[in-house]
mmCIF file of the N, C-alpha and C atoms, coordinates in Angstrom:
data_MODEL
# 
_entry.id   MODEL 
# 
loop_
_atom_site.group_PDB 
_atom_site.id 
_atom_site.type_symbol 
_atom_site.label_atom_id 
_atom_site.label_alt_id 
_atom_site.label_comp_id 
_atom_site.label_asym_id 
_atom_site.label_entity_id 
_atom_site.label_seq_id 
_atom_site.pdbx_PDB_ins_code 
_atom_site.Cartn_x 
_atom_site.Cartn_y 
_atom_site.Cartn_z 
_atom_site.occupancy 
_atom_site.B_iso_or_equiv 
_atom_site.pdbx_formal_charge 
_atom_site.auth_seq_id 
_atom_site.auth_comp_id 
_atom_site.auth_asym_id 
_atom_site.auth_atom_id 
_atom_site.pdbx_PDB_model_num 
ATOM 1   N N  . UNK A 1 1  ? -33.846 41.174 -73.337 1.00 0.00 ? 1  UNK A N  1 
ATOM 2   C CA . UNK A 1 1  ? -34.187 42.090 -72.267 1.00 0.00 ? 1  UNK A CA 1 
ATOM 3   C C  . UNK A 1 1  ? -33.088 42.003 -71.211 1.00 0.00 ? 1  UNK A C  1 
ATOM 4   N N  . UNK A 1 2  ? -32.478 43.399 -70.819 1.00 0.00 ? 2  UNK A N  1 
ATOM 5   C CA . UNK A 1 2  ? -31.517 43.580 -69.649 1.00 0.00 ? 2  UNK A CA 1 
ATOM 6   C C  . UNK A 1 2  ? -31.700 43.910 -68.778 1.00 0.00 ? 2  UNK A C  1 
ATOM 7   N N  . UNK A 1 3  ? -31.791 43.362 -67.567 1.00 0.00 ? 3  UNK A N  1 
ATOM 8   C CA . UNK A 1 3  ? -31.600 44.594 -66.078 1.00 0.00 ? 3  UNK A CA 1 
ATOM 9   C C  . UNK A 1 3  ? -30.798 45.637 -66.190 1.00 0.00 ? 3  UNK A C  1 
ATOM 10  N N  . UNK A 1 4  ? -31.248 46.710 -66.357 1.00 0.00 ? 4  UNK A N  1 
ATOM 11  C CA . UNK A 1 4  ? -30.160 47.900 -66.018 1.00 0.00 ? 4  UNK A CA 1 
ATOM 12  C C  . UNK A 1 4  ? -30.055 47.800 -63.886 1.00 0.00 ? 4  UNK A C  1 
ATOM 13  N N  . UNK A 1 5  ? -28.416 47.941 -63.830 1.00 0.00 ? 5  UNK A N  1 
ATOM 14  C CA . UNK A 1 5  ? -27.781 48.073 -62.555 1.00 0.00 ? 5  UNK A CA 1 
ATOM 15  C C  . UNK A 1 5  ? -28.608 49.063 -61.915 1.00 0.00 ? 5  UNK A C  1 
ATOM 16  N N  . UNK A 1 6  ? -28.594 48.655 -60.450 1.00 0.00 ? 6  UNK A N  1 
ATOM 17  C CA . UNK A 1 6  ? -29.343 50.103 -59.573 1.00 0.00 ? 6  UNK A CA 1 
ATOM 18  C C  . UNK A 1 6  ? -28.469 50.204 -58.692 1.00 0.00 ? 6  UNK A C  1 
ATOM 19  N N  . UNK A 1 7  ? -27.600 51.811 -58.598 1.00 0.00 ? 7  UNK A N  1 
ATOM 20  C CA . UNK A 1 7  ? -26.704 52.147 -58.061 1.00 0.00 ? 7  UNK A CA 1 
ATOM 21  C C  . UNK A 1 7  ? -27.306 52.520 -56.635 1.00 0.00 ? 7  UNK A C  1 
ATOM 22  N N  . UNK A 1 8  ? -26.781 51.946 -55.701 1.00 0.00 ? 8  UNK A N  1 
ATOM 23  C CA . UNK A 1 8  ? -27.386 51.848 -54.440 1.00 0.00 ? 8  UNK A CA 1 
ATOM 24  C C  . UNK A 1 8  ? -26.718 53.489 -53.883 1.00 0.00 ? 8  UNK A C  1 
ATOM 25  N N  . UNK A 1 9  ? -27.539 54.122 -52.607 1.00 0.00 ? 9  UNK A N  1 
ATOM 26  C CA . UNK A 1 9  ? -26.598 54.924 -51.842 1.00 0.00 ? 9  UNK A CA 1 
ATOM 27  C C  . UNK A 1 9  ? -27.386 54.785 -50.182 1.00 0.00 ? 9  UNK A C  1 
ATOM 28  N N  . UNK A 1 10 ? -27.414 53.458 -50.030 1.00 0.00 ? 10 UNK A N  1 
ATOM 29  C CA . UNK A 1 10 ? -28.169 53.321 -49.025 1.00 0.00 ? 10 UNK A CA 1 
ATOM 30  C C  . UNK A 1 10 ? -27.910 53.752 -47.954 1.00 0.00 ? 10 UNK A C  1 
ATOM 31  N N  . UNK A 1 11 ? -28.078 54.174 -46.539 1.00 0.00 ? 11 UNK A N  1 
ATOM 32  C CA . UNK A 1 11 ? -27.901 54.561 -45.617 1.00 0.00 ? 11 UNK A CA 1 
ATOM 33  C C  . UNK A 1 11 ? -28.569 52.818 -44.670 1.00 0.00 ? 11 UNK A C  1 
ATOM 34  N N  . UNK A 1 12 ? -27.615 52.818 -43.119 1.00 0.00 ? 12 UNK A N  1 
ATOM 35  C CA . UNK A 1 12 ? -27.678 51.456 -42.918 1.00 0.00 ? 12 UNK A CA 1 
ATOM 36  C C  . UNK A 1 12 ? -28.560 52.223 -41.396 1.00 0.00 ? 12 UNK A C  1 
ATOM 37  N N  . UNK A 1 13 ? -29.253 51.943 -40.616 1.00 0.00 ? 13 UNK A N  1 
ATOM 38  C CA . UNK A 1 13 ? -30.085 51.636 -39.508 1.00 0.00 ? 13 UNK A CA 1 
ATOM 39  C C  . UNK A 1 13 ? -29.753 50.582 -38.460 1.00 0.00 ? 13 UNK A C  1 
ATOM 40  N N  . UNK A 1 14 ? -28.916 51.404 -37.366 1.00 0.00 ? 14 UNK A N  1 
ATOM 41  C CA . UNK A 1 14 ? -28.281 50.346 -36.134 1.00 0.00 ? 14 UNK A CA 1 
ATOM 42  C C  . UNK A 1 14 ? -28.978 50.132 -34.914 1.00 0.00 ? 14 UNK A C  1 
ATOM 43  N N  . UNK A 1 15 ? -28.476 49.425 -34.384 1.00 0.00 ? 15 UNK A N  1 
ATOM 44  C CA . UNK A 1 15 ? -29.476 49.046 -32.728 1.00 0.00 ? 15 UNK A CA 1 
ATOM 45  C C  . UNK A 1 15 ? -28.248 49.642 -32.091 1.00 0.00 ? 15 UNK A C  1 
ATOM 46  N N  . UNK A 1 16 ? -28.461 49.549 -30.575 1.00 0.00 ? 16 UNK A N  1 
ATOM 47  C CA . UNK A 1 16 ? -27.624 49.908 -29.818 1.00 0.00 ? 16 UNK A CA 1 
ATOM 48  C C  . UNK A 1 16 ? -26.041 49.710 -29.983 1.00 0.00 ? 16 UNK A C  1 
ATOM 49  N N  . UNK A 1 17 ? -25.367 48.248 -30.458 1.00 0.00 ? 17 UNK A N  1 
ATOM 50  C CA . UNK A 1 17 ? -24.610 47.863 -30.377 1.00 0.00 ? 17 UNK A CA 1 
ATOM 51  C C  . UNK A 1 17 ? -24.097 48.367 -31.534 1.00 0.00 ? 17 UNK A C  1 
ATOM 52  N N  . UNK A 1 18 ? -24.626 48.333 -32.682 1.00 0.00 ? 18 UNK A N  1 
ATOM 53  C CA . UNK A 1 18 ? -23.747 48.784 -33.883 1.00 0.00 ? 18 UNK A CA 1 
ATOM 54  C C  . UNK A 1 18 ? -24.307 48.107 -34.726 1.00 0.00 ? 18 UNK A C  1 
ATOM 55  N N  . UNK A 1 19 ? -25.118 47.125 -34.648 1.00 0.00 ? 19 UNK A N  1 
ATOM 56  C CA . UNK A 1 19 ? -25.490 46.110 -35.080 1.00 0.00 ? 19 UNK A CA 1 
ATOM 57  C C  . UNK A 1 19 ? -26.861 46.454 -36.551 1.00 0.00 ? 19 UNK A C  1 
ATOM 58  N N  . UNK A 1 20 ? -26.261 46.482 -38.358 1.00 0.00 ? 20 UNK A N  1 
ATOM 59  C CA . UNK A 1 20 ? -27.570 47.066 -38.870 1.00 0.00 ? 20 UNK A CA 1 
ATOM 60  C C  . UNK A 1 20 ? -28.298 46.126 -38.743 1.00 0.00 ? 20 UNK A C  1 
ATOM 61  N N  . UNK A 1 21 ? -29.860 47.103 -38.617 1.00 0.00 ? 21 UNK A N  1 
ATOM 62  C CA . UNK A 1 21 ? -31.131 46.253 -38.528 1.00 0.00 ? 21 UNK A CA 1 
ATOM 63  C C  . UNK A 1 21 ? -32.274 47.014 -39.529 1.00 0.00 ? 21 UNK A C  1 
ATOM 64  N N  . UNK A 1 22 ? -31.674 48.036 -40.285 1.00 0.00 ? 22 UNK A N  1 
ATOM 65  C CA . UNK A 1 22 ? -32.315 48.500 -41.332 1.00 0.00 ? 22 UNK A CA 1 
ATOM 66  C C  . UNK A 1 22 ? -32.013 49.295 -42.628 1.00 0.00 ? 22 UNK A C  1 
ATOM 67  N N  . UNK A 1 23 ? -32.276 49.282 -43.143 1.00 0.00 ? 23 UNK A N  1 
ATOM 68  C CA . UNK A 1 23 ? -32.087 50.536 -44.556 1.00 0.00 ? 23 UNK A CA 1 
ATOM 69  C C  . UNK A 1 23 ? -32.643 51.513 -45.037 1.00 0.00 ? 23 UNK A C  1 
ATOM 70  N N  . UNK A 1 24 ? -32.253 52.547 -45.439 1.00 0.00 ? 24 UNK A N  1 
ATOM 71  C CA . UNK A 1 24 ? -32.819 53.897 -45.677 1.00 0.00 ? 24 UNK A CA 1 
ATOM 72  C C  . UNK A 1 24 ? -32.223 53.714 -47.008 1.00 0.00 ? 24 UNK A C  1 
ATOM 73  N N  . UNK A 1 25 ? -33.351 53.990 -47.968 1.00 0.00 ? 25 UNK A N  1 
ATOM 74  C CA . UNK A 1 25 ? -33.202 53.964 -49.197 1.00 0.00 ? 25 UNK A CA 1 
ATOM 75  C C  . UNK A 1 25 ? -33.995 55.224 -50.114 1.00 0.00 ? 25 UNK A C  1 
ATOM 76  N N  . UNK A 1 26 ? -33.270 56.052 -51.054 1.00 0.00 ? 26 UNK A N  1 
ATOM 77  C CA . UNK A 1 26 ? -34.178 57.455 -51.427 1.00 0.00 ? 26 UNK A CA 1 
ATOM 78  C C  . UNK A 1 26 ? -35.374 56.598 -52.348 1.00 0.00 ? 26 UNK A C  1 
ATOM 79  N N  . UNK A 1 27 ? -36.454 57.999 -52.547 1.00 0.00 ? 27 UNK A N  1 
ATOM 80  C CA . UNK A 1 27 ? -38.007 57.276 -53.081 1.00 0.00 ? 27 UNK A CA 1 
ATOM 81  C C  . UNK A 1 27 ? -37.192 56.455 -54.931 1.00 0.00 ? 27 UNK A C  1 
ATOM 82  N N  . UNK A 1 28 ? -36.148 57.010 -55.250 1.00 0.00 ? 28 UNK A N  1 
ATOM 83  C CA . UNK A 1 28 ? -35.693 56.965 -56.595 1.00 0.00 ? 28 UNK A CA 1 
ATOM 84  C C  . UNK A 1 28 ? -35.823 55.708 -56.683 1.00 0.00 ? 28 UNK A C  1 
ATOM 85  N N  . UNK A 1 29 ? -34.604 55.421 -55.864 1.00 0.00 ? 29 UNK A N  1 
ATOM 86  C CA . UNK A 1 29 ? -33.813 54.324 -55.849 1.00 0.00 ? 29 UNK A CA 1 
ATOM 87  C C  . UNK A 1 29 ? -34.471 52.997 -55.247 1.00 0.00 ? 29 UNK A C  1 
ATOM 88  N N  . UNK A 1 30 ? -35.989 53.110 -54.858 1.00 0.00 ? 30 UNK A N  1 
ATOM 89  C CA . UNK A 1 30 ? -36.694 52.186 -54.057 1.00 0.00 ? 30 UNK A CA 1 
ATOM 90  C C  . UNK A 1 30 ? -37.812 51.779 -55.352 1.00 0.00 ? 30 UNK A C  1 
ATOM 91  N N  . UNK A 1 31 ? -38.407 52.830 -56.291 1.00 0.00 ? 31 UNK A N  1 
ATOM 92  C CA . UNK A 1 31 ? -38.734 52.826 -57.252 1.00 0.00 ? 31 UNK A CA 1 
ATOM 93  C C  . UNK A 1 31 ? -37.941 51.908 -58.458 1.00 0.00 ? 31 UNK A C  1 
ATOM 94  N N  . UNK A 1 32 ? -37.017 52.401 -58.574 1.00 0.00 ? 32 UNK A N  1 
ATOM 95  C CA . UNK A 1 32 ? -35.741 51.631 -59.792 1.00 0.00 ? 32 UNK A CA 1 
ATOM 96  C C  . UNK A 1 32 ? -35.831 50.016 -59.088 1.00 0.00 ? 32 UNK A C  1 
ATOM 97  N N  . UNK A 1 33 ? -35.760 49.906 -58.071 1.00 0.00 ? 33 UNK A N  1 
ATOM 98  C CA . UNK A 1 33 ? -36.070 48.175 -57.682 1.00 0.00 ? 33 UNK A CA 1 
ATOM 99  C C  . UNK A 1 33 ? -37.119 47.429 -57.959 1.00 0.00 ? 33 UNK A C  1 
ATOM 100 N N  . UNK A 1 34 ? -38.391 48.794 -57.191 1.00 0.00 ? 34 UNK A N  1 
ATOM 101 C CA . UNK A 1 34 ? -39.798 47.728 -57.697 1.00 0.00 ? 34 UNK A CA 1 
ATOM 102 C C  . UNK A 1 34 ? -39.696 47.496 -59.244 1.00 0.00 ? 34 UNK A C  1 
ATOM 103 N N  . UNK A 1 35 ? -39.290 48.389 -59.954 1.00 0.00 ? 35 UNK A N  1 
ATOM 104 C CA . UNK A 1 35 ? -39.362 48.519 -61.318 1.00 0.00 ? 35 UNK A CA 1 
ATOM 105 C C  . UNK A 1 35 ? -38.447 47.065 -61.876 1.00 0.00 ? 35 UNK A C  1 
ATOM 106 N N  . UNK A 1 36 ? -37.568 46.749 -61.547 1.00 0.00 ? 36 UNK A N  1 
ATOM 107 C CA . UNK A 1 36 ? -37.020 46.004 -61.495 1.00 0.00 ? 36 UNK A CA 1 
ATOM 108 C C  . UNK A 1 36 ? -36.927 44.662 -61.128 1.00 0.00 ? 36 UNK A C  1 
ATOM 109 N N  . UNK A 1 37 ? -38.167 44.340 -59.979 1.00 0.00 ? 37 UNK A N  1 
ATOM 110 C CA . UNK A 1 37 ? -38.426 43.488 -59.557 1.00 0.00 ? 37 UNK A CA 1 
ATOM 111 C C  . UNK A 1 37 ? -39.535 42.807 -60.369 1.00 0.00 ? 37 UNK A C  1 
ATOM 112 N N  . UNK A 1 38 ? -40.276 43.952 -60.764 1.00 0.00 ? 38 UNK A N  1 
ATOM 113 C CA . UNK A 1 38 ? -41.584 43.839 -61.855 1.00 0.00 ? 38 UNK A CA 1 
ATOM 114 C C  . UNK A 1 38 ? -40.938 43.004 -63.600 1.00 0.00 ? 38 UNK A C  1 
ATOM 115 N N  . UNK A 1 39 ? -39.865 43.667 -63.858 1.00 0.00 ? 39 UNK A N  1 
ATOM 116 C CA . UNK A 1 39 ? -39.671 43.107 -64.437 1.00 0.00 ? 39 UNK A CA 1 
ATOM 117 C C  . UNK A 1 39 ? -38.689 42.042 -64.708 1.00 0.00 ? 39 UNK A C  1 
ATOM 118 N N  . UNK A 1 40 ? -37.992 41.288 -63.036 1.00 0.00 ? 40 UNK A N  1 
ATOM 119 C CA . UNK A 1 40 ? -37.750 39.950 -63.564 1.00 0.00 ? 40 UNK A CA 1 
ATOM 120 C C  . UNK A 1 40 ? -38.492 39.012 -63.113 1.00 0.00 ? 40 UNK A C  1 
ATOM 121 N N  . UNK A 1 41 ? -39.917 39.351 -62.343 1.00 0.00 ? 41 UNK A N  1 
ATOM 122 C CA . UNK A 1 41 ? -40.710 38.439 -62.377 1.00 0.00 ? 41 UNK A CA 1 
ATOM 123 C C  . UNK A 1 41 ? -41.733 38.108 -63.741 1.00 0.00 ? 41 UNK A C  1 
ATOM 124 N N  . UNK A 1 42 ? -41.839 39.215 -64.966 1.00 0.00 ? 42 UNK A N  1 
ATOM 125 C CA . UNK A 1 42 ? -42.058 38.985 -66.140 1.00 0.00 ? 42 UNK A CA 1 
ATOM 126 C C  . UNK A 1 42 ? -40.988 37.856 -66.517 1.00 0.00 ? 42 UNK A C  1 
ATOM 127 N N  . UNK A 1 43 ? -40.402 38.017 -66.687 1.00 0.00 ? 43 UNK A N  1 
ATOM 128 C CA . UNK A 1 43 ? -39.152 37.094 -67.431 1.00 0.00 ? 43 UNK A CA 1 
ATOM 129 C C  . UNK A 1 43 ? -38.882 35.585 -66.738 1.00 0.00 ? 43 UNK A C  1 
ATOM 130 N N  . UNK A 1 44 ? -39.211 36.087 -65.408 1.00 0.00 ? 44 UNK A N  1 
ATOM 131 C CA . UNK A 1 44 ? -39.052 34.485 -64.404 1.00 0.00 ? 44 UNK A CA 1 
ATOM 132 C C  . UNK A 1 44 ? -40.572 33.335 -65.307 1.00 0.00 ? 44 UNK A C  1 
ATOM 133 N N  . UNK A 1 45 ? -41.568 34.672 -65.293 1.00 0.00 ? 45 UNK A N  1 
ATOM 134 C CA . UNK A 1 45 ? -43.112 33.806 -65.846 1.00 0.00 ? 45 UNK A CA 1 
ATOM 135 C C  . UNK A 1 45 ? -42.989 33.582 -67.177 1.00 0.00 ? 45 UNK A C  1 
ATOM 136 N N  . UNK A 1 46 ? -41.947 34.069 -67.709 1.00 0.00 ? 46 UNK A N  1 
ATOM 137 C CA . UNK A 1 46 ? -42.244 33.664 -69.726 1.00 0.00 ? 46 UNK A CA 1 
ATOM 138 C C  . UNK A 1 46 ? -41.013 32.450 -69.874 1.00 0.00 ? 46 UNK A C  1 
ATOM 139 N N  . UNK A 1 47 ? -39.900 32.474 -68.795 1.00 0.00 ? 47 UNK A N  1 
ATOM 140 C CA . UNK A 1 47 ? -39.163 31.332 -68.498 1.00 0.00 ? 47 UNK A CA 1 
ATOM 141 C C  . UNK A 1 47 ? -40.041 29.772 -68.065 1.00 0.00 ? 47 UNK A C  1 
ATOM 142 N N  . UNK A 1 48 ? -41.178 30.286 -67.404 1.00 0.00 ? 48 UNK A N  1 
ATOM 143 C CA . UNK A 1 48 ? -41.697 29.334 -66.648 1.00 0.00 ? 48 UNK A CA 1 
ATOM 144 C C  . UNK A 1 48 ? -43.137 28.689 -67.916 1.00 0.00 ? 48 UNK A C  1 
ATOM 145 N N  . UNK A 1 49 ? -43.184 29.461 -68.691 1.00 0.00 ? 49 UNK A N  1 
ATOM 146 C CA . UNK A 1 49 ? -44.034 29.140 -69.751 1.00 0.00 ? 49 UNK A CA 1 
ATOM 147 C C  . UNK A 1 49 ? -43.832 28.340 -70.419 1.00 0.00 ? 49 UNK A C  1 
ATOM 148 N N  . UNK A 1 50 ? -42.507 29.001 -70.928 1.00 0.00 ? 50 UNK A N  1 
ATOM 149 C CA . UNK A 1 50 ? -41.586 27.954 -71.870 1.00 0.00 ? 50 UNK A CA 1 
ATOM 150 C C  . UNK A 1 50 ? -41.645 27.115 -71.744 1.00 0.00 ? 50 UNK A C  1 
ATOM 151 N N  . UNK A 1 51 ? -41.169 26.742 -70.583 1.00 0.00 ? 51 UNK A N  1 
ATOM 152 C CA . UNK A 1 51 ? -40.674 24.950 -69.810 1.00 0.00 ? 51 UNK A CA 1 
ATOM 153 C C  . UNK A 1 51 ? -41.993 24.508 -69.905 1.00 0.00 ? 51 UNK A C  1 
ATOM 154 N N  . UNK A 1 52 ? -43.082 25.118 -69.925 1.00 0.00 ? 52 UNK A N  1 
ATOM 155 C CA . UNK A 1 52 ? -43.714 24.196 -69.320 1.00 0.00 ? 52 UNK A CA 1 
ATOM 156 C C  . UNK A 1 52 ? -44.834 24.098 -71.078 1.00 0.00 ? 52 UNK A C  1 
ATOM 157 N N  . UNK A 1 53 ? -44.642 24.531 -72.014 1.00 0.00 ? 53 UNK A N  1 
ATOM 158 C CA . UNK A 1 53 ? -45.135 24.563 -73.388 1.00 0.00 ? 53 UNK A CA 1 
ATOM 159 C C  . UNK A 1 53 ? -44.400 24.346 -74.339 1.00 0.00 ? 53 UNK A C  1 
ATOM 160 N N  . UNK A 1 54 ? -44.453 23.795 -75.242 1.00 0.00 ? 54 UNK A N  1 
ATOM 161 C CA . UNK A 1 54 ? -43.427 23.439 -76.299 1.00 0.00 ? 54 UNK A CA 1 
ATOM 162 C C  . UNK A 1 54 ? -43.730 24.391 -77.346 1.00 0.00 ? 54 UNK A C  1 
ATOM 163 N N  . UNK A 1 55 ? -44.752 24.800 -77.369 1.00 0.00 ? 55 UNK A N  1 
ATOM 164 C CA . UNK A 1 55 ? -45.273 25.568 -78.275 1.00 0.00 ? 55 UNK A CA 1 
ATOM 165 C C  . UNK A 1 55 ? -44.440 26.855 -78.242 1.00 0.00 ? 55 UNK A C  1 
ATOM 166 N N  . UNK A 1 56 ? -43.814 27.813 -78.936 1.00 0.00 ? 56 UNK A N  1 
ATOM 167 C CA . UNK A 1 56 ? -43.481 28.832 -78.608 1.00 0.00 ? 56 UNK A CA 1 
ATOM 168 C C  . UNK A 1 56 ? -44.856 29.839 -79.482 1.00 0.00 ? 56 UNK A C  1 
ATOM 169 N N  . UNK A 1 57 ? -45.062 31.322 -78.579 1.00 0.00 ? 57 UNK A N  1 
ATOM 170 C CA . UNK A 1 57 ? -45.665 31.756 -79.250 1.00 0.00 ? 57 UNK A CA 1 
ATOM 171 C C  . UNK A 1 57 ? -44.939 33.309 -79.313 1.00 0.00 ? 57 UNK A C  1 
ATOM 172 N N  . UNK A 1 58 ? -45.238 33.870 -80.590 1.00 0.00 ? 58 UNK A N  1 
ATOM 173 C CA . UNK A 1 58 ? -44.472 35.254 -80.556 1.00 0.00 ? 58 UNK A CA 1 
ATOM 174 C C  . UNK A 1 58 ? -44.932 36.315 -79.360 1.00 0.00 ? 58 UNK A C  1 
ATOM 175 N N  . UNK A 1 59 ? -43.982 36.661 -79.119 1.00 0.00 ? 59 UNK A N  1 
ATOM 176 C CA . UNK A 1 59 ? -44.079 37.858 -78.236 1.00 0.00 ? 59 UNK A CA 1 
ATOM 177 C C  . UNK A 1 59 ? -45.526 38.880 -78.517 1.00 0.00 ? 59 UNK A C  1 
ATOM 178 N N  . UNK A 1 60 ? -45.381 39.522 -79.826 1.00 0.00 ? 60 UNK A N  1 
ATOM 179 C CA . UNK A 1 60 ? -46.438 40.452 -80.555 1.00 0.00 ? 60 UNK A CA 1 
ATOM 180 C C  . UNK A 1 60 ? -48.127 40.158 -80.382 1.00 0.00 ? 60 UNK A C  1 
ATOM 181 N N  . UNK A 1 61 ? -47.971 38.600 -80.165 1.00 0.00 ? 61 UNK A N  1 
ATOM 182 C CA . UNK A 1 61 ? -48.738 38.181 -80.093 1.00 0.00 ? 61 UNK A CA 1 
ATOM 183 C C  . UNK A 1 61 ? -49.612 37.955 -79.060 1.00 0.00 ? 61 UNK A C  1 
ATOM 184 N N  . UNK A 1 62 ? -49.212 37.888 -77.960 1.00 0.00 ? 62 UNK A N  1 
ATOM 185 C CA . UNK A 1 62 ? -49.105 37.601 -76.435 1.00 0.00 ? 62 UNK A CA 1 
ATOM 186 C C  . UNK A 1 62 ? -49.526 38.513 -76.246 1.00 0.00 ? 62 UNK A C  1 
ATOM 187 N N  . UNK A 1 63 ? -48.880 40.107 -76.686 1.00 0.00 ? 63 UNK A N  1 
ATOM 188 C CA . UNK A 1 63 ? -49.205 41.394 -76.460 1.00 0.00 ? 63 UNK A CA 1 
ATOM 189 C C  . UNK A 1 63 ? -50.493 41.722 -76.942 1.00 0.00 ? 63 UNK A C  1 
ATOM 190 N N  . UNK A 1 64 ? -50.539 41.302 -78.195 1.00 0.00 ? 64 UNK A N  1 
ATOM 191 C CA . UNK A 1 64 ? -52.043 41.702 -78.665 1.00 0.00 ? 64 UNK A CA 1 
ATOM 192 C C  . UNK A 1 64 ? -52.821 40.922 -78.216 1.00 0.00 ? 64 UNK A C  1 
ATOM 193 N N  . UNK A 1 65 ? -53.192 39.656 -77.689 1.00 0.00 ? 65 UNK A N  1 
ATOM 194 C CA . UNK A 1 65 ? -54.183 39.427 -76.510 1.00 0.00 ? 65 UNK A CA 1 
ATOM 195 C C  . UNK A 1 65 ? -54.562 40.213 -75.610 1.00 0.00 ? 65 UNK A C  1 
ATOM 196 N N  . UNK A 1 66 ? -53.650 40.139 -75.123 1.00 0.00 ? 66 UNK A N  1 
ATOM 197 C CA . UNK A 1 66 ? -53.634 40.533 -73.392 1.00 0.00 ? 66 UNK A CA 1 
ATOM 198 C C  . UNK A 1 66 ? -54.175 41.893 -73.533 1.00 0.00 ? 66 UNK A C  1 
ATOM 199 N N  . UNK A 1 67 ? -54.240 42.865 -74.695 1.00 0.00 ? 67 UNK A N  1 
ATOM 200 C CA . UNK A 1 67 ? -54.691 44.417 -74.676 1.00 0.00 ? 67 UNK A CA 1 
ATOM 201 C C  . UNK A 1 67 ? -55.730 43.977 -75.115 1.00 0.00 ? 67 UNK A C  1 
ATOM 202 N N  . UNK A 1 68 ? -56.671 43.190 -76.017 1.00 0.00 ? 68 UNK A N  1 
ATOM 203 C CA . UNK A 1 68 ? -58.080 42.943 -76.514 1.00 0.00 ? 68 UNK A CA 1 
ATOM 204 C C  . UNK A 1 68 ? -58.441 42.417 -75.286 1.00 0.00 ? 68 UNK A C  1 
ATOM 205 N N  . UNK A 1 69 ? -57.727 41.163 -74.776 1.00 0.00 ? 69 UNK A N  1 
ATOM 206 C CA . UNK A 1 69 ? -58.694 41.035 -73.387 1.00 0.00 ? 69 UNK A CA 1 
ATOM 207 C C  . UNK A 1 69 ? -58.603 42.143 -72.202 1.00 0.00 ? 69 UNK A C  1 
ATOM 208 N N  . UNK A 1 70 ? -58.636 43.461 -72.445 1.00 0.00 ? 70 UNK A N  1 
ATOM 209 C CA . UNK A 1 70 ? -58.443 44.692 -71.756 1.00 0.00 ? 70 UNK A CA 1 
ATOM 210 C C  . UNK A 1 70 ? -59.880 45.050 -72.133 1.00 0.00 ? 70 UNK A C  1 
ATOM 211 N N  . UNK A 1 71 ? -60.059 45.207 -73.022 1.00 0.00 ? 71 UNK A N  1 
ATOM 212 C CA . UNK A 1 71 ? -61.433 46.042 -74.050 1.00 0.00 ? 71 UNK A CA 1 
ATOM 213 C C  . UNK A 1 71 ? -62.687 45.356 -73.466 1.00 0.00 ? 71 UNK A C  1 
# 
């Protein structure tokens, strides 16, 4: 699994002095992050599994739980 890059075109938010104190970001490009954020905190938690299980279990598998415990 890859992060695809998120091409920024941010606009910066100044105080008096010049100084940025914020960002203007389009709905796209604020979207493509959460999306992004969503999925390296998947990957941070199946990293954190690992370490902490010796057991490996297949992916397919994991998946088909998690949708029966949906039902």
């Amino acid at each position: 699994m890859q992060l695809q890059e998120v091409q920024l075109k941010e606009k910066y938010v100044t105080d008096e002095q010049g100084n940025r104190i914020g960002i203007f970001l389009s709905i796209e490009e604020y979207q493509k992050l959460l999306e992004q954020l969503e999925e390296l905190a998947s990957i941070q938690a199946y990293d954190a599994a690992v370490l902490l299980n010796e057991e490996e279990i297949p992916f397919e598998l994991v998946v088909s739980e998690i949708e029966n415990n949906r039902k």
